[in-house]
C-alpha positions, -999 to 999 in steps of 0.1 A, spaced: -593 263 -705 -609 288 -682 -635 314 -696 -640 347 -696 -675 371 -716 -662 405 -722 -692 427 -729 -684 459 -751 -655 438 -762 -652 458 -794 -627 493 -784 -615 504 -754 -608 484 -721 -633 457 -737 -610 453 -761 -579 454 -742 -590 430 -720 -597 405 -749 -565 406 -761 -549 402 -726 -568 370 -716 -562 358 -750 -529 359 -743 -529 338 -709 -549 311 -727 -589 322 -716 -617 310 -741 -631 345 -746 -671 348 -748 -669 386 -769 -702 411 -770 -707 438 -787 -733 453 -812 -710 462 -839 -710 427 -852 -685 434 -883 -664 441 -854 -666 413 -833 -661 385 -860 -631 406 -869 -612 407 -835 -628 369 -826 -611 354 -856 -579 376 -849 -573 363 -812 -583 324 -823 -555 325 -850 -533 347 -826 -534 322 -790 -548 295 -802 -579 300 -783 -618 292 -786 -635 321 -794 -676 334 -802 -694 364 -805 -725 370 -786 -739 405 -802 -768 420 -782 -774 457 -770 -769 451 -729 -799 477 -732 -823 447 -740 -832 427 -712 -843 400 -740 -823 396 -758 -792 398 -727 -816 369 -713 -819 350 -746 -780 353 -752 -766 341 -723 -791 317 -715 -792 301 -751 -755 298 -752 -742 265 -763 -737 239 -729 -696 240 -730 -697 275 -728 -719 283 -699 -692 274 -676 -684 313 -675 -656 317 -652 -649 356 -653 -674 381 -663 -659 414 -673 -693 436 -671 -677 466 -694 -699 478 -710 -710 513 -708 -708 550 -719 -711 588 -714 -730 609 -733 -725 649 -729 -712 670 -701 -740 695 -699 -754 716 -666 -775 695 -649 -807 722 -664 -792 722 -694 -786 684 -704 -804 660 -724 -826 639 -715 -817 615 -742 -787 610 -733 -795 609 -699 -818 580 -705 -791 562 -727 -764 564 -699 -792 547 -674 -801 521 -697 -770 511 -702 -746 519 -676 -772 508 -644 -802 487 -664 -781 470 -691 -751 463 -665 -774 448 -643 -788 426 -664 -761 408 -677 -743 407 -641 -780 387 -630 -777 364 -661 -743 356 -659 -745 354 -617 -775 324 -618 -751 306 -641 -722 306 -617 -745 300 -589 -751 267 -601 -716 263 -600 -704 278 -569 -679 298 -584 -668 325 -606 -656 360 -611 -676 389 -619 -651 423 -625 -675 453 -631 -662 485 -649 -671 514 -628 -651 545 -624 -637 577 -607 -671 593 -614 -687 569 -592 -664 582 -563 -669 619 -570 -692 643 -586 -675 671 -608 -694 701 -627 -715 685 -654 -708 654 -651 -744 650 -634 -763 618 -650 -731 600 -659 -718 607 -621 -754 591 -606 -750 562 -629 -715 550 -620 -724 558 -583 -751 534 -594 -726 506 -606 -707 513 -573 -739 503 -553 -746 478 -572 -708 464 -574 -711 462 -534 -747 446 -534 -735 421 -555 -703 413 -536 -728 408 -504 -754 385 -520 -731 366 -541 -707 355 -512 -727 327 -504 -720 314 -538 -684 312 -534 -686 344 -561 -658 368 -562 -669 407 -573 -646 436 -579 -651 472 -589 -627 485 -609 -628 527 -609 -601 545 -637 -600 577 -640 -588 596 -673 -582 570 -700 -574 578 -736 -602 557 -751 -631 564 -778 -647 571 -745 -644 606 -753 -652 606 -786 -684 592 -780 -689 612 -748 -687 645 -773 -705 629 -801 -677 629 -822 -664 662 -818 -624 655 -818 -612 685 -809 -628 687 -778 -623 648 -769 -589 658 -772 -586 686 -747 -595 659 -720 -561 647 -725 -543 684 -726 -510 686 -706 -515 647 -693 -500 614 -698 -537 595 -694 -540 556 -688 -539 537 -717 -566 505 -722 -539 483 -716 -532 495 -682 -564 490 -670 -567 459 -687 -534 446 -667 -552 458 -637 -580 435 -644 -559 405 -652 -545 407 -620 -575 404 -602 -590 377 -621 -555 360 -615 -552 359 -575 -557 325 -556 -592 318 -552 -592 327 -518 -584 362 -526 -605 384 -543 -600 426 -547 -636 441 -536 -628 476 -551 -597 492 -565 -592 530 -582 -568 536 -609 -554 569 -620 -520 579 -638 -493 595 -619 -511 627 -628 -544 627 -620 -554 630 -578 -596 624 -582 -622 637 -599 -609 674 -602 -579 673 -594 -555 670 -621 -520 683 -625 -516 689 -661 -480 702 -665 -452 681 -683 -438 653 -660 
């Protein structure tokens, strides 16, 4: 059975994305820190597909314990196949004087420090085998800046950078890397982006009929699922009515 580690594999396109390689018969490697969560949706998708299933819970923030995860992990499961380097977060949408610097420094630890590290750990491992798949979640923001979206704009830039760099260092491994961008998704991405506030999480969504984390999750799917000579360097996903960035049409289709 091929193999897939899904990191913040407990909501959203993490999730998703579980459930969907479940489903095609992948062994599913699951991250996450909420670990009540994990064991939950791990024991769900073994007795669901009939699939091999563990939890690796570590904060991607911690470049110990990332290291200590992946490379402790037990000999039949190193053979990682597909990486699906998910997670990731915003945090605010303040003026770029205004804004926090706590949450800026949470978005760059995680969305630039944390995803690189598990992308290195996971990358020396398919070296060795001269193969594998690493999908990294990126997004619109990392194609275009919008007002105060500052911090969480530079970071997915970041993950576009890096998404190419790796695509160029890799290729003499025989590694395949794709960037996959969405734009507005009804997720908890919001809810955590506003801290909880639901009313304005909500608003995002006002007039539109967003992605769901299924869609994007197909979208991934079909990447990891080409021939191996064929491998997607960069895709963007929007819904029908979404253009970029800013430019949404938010009228009833």
């Amino acid at each position: 059975m091929p193999t897939i580690l899904i990191t913040g594999s407990t909501s959203g396109f993490g999730k998703a994305c579980a459930e969907k390689f479940a489903t095609h018969g992948y062994d599913l490697i699951l991250n996450g820190r909420r670990e009540d969560r994990l064991e939950e949706l791990c024991d769900s998708l073994e007795k669901r597909f009939n699939i091999a299933a563990i939890t690796l819970p570590f904060d991607v923030r911690d470049e110990q314990a990332v290291n200590s995860s992946i490379n402790n992990l037990p000999v039949e499961w190193k053979n990682i196949d597909v990486l699906f380097n998910n997670a990731g977060l915003a945090l605010g949408r303040d003026y770029f004087d205004e804004a926090n610097l706590d949450d800026w420094n949470t978005m760059v630890d995680t969305n630039i420090k944390g995803f690189a590290y598990v992308a290195k750990a996971v990358s020396f491992l398919m070296a060795n085998r001269k193969q594998g798949h690493i999908i990294n979640m990126g997004s619109i923001a990392g194609k275009q800046v919008y007002e105060k979206g500052n911090m969480y704009c530079a970071t997915k830039f970041a993950v576009d950078a890096l998404n190419q760099a790796m695509r160029i260092d890799l290729l003499r491994h025989n590694i395949k890397v794709t960037g996959i961008h969405p734009g507005a998704a009804e997720t908890e991405f919001s809810m955590v982006r506003f801290k909880g506030d639901e009313q304005t999480a909500r608003r995002v969504y006002d007039g539109l009929k967003p992605l769901t984390a299924e869609d994007v999750a197909d979208v991934v799917f079909y990447c990891a699922s080409l021939p191996a000579h064929v491998c997607i360097n960069d895709i963007t996903i929007t819904c029908l009515q979404q253009a970029d960035s800013i430019y949404l049409n938010r009228s009833p289709v």
